[in-house]
C-alpha positions in Angstrom: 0.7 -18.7 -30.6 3.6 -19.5 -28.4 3.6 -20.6 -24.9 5.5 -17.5 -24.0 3.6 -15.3 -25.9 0.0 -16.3 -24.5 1.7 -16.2 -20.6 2.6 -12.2 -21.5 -0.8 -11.5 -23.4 -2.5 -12.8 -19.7 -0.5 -10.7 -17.8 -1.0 -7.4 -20.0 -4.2 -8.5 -20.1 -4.4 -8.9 -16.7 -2.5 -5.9 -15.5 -5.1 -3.9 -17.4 -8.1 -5.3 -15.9 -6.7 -4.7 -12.7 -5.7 -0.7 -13.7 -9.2 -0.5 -14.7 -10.2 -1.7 -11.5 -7.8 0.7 -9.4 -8.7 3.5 -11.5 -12.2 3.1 -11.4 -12.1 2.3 -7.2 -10.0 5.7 -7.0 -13.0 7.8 -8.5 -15.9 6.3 -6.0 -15.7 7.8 -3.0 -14.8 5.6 -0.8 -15.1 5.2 2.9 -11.5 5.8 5.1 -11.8 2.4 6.4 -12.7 0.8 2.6 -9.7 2.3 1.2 -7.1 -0.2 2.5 -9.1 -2.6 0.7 -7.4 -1.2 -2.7 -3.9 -2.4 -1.6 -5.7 -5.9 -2.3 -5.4 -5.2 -6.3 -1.6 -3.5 -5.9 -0.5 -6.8 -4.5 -2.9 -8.9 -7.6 -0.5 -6.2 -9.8 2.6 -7.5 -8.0 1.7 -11.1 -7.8 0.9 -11.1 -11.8 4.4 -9.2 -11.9 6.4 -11.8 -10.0 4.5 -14.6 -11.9 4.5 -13.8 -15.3 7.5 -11.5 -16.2 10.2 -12.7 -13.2 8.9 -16.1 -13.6 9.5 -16.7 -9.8 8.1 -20.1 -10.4 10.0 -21.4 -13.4 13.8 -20.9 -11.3 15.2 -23.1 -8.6 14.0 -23.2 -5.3 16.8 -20.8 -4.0 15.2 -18.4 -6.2 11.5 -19.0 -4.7 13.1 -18.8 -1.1 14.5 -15.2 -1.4 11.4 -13.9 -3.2 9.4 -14.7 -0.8 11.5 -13.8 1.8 11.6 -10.2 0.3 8.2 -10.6 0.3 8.0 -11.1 4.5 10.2 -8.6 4.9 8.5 -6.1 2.9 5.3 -7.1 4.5 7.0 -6.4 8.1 8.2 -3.4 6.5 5.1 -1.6 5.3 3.2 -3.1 8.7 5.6 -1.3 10.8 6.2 1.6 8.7 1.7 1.3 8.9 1.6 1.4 12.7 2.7 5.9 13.5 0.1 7.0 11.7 -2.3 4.4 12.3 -2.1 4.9 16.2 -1.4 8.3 16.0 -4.9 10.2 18.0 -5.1 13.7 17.6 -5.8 16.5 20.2 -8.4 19.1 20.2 -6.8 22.8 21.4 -9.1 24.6 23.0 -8.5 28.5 22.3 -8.9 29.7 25.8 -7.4 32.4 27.6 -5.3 30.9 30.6 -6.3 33.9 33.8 -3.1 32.4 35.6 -1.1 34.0 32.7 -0.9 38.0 32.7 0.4 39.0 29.2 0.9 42.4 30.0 3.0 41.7 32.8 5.0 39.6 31.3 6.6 42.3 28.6 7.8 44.8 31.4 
């Protein structure tokens, strides 16, 4: 077996212990503050992506610096993007009647 071939065979191999993993997290129900904790195996998924199948590692050092600088900015990207509905609060209506408001008045 090839060098090549036996880098591939871990990341498949990989890839599909880590699906198992995502797929079987998905069906426990999980807490609302657990679930950020999955995005820990979507970035294993990417980091076995970049690894094995761009071979990030293997290219010059120009190469490595952009990667990981898409990296940063994606990072800054999904923090930011994270932060409106993180800090969003929401507001309970109460369904009262206002008494400063005559309804019937205000139609003639």
């Amino acid at each position: 077996m090839s060098a090549r071939f036996a880098r591939l065979f871990f990341a498949w191999a990989a890839l599909l212990l880590l699906l198992a993993v995502e797929v079987a997290a998905s069906a426990l129900p999980l807490a609302l503050s657990l679930q950020p904790l999955l995005l820990i195996v979507a970035l294993a998924m990417a980091g076995v992506i970049v690894a094995c199948f761009m071979e990030v590692g293997q290219g010059p050092s120009v190469i490595r610096l952009f990667a990981t600088a898409g990296f940063v900015w994606l990072t800054i990207l999904l923090a930011l993007g994270s932060l409106d509905p993180l800090t969003r609060f929401t507001y309970p209506i109460e369904a009262t009647v206002m008494p400063h408001l005559d309804m019937e008045a205000a139609h003639h």
